[in-house]
N, C-alpha and C positions, 0 to 999 in steps of 0.2 A: 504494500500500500504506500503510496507517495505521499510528500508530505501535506498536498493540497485535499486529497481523500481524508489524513487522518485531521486536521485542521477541522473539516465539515464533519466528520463522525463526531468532534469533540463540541462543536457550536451544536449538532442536535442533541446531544444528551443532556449541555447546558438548557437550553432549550425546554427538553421534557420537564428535567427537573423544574424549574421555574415554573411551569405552566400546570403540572398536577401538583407539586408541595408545596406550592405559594399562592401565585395564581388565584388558581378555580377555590384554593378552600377560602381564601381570602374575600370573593366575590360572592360563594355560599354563606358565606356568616354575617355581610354584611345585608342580605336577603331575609337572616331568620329575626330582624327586628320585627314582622312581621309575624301574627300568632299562625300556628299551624289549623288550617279548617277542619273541625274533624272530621266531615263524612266527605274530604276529598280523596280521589284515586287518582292517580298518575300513572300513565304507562309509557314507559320509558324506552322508546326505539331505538338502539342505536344505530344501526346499519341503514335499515332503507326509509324511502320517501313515503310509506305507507303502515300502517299497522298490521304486525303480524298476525299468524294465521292461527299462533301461539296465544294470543288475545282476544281472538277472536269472539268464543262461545262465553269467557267470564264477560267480558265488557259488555258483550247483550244482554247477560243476564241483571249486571248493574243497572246497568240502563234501565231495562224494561221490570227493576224495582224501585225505580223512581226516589232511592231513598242516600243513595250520592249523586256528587259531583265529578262530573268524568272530564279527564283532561288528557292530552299526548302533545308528548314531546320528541323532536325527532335531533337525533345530535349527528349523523351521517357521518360516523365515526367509519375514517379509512376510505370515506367517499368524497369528502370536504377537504379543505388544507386551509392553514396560516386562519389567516382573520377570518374568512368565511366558516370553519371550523368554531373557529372561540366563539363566535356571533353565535351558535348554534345550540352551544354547550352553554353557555350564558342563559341564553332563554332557558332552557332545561332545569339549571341549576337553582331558576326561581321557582320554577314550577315544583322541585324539588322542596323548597324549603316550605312552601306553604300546604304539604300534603301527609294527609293522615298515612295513606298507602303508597307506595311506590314500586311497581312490578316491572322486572325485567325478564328476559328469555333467555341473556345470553350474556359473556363476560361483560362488566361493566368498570373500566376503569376511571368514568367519569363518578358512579355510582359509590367507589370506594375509596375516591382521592379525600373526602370531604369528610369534616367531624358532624357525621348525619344525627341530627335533634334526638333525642327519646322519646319525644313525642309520635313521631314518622315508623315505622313498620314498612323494610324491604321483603320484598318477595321476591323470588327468580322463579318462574313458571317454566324450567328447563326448554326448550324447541323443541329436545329430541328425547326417544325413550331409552330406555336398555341401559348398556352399557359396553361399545363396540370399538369403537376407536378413541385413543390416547388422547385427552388433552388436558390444560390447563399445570399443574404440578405435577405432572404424571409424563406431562413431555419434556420435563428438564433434560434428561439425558437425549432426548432425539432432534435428531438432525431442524423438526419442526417446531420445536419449543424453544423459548430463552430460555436463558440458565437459571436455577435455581435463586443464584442471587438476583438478577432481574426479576421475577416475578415473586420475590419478596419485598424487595423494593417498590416496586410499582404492582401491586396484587389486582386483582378482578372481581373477588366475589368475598373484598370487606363488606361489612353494616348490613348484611343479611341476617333476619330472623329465622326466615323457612327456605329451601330450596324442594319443588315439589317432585319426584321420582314415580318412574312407572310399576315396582317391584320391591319387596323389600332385601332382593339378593344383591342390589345392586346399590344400594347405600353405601356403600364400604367404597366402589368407587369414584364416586362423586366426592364422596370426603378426603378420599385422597389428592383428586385433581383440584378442587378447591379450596385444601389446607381447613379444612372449616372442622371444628369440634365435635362432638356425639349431638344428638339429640335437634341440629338446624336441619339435617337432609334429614325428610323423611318422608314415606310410599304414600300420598297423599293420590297418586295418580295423576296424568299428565292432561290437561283442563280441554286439550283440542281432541282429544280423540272420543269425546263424550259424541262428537256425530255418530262417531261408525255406529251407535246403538240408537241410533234413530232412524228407524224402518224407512221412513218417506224420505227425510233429505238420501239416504243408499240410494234407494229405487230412481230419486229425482237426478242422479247424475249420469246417471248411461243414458237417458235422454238428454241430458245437457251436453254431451259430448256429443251423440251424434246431431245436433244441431250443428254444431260447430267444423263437424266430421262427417258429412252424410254417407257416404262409403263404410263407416263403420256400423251402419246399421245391419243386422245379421248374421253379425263377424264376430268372433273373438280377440280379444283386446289383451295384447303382447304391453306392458310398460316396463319400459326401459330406463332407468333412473338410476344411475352411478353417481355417487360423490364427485370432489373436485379435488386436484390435483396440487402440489406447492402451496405456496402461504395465502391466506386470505384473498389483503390485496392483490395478487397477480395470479388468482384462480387460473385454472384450465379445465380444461373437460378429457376425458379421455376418449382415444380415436381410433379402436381398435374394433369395432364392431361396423359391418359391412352390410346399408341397408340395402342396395341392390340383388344380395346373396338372399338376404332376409327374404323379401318380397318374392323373388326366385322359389324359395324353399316352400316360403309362407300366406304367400299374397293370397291363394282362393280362400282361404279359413281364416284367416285376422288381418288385423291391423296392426303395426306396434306405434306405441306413442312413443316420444322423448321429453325426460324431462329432468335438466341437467340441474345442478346445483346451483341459487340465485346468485350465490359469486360467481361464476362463471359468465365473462363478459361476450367471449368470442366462441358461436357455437360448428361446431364439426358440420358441413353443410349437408343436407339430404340431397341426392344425388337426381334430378331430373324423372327420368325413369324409374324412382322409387315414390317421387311425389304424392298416389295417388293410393299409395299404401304406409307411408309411415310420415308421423306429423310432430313436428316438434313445436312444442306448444307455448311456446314463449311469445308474449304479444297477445295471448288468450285470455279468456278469459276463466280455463281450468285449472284450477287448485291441484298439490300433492293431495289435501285429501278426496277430491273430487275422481282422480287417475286413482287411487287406492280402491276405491267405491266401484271403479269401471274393471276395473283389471281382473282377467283369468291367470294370467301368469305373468311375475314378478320378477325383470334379470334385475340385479344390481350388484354390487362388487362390495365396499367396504361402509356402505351408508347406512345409518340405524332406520330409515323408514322400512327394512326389515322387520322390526318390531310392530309397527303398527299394522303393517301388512298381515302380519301375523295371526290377527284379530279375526280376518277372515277364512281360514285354515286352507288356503288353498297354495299349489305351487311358487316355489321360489327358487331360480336359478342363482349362481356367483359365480360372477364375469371375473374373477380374477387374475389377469394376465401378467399384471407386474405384480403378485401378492410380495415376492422376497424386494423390491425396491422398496412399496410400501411401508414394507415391515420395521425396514430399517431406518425410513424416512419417520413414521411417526407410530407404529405400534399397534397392539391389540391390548384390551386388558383380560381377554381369553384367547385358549387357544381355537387359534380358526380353523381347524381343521374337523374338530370334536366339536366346534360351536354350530358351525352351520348347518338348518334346519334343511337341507336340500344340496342338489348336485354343486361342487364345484370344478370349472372349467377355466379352461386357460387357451383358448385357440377358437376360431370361429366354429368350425370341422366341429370340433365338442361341444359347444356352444347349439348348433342348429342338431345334432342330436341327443340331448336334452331335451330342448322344446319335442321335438319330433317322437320322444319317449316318456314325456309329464301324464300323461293316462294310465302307462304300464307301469310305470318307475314312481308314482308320489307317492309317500307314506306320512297320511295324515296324520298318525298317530308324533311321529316325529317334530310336525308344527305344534301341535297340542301342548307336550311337554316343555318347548319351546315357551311359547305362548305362555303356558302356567309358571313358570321361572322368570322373565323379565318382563311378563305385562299383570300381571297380578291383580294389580288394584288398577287399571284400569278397563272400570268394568262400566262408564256409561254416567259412574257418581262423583268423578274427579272434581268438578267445579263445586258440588254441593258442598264437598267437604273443605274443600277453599275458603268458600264462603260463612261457615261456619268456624272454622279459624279465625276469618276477618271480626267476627261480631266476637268472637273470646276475647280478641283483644281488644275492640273499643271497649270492653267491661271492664276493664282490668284497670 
């Protein structure tokens, strides 16, 4: 590294430091002369321009009891820079200080820079279930985590009271990855997946997709939903899956959808000649849980909507073609071999006979036990029991 490189590494750390340990708490404290509302909620976005899907089913249910104040803040953390970033996180930080509740999805290091009130109660409404791949304190040693000492330093998942989980097996590693004590992670169940048990919104989504898809009507529905590749910011998708072979193989009997990871900025393009059988849905208006809802069979490689898939006990392939790059790049907190609930593959050739064998080859019983191990407690009542958290603690 030159000396002009290590100059600029050394003005952004100045930088960080200033802006989480000074900064922002300094800007949060001078917000909480203001008293805290109590029956406000805040939901705290950090990544996109929209409210997550994570939020979704508790904030109707607030709503539609008429008995808070419902607020969102968006900080576009990693999507923002410089002043339009701070402008972002500034707004946030008030809306932070004046709130009873404060719920996030996902790491929050704006959420844990600040000496947050006693009055306020964080939540993390987890995104995702299970417990599949490595993060937070748990990636220190991999190539995809900072080091332990950076992520003591600058932490993610201070001033939480509850962190909510799909299982109670899977406690142990949420406490690991975000350093947090006995008794804040706990199987409360994961608050979005309370659709899949409602009979009408399931049924209402394979008509919503073929709206959007009319070829898919009288087909069976192939979803394709792989994670995302390197660090956050500079997602990728992976591009090893050939929809023309697909179509080839599959076209009279299904469809496959695509539906990559929301970082993922630049998608693998569908091929012309595939157009009319495989659709990548971005720019739609169908949801992961909507493609969940529609789906006969499930490829994805190392993404936890395995889990929620799960729910409906039907077929699951794993695309895993670079499993040993992964492995090393960021990890499993099980082994994958013994974890996964269906075929793993590693080559198209294997891959298309799979599909071409999920009638002869599924062993339901295999999802089941799956499904009873990491999805546990979510069973349909996640948000109720949210919600009743929420009211123990305004008693308190």
């Amino acid at each position: 590294m030159n000396l002009k490189e290590r100059i600029k590494r050394r003005l952004r750390r100045i930088y960080k430091y200033y802006r989480y340990k000074i900064y922002f708490p300094r800007i949060y404290r001078s917000y909480c002369r203001e008293p805290v509302i109590d029956n406000k909620v805040l939901f705290l976005e950090m990544r996109f321009d929209q409210l997550s899907h994570s939020f979704h089913r508790l904030y109707d249910r607030l709503e539609a009891s008429g008995e808070y104040h419902l607020s969102v803040a968006y900080a576009h953390f990693n999507f923002a820079r410089g002043r339009e970033y701070t402008a972002y996180v500034r707004k946030a930080l008030k809306e932070i200080a004046s709130s009873r509740f404060v719920f996030v999805d996902e790491a929050s290091i704006i959420l844990s820079c600040i000496p947050l009130r006693e009055e306020t109660t964080a939540i993390n409404l987890w995104h995702a279930c299970g417990a599949f791949k490595r993060f937070g304190r748990s990636t220190a040693m991999k190539l995809f985590g900072d080091s332990a000492g950076e992520l003591d330093k600058y932490p993610n998942y201070e001033n939480l009271s509850l962190v909510t989980v799909s299982s109670p097996e899977v406690v142990w590693a949420y406490e690991e990855a975000m350093n947090l004590p006995e008794g804040i992670v706990q199987p409360l169940g994961i608050s979005r997946t309370d659709c899949f048990y409602d009979p009408a919104f399931v049924e209402s989504r394979r008509e919503k997709l073929h709206e959007i898809m009319p070829q898919s009507r009288g087909k069976k529905v192939i979803l394709y939903a792989p994670t995302f590749r390197g660090r956050v910011a500079t997602a990728t998708s992976p591009d090893e899956i050939d929809f023309a072979e697909m179509k080839k193989q599959f076209g009279e009997d299904y469809v496959l959808i695509c539906k990559l990871h929301p970082y993922v900025k630049e998608h693998p393009p569908i091929p012309e000649e595939a157009a009319d059988f495989a659709l990548d849905v971005e720019g739609t208006d169908l949801s992961i849980e909507d493609l969940l809802c529609c789906a006969d069979i499930c490829i994805s490689d190392y993404s936890s909507l395995v889990f929620e898939y799960s729910l409906f006990e039907k077929p699951i392939i794993f695309y895993a073609y670079d499993y040993d790059d992964y492995c090393d790049w960021r990890g499993f907190y099980y082994d994958y071999s013994e974890f996964t609930p269906g075929p793993v593959v590693t080559t198209q050739q294997e891959l298309t006979d799979a599909i071409r064998q999920c009638d002869e080859n599924f062993d339901p019983a295999l999802v089941r036990a799956f499904k009873k191990k990491f999805m546990e407690n979510c069973d349909g009542h996640a948000t109720d029991r949210i919600i009743a958290y929420m009211k123990d603690k305004q008693l308190q």
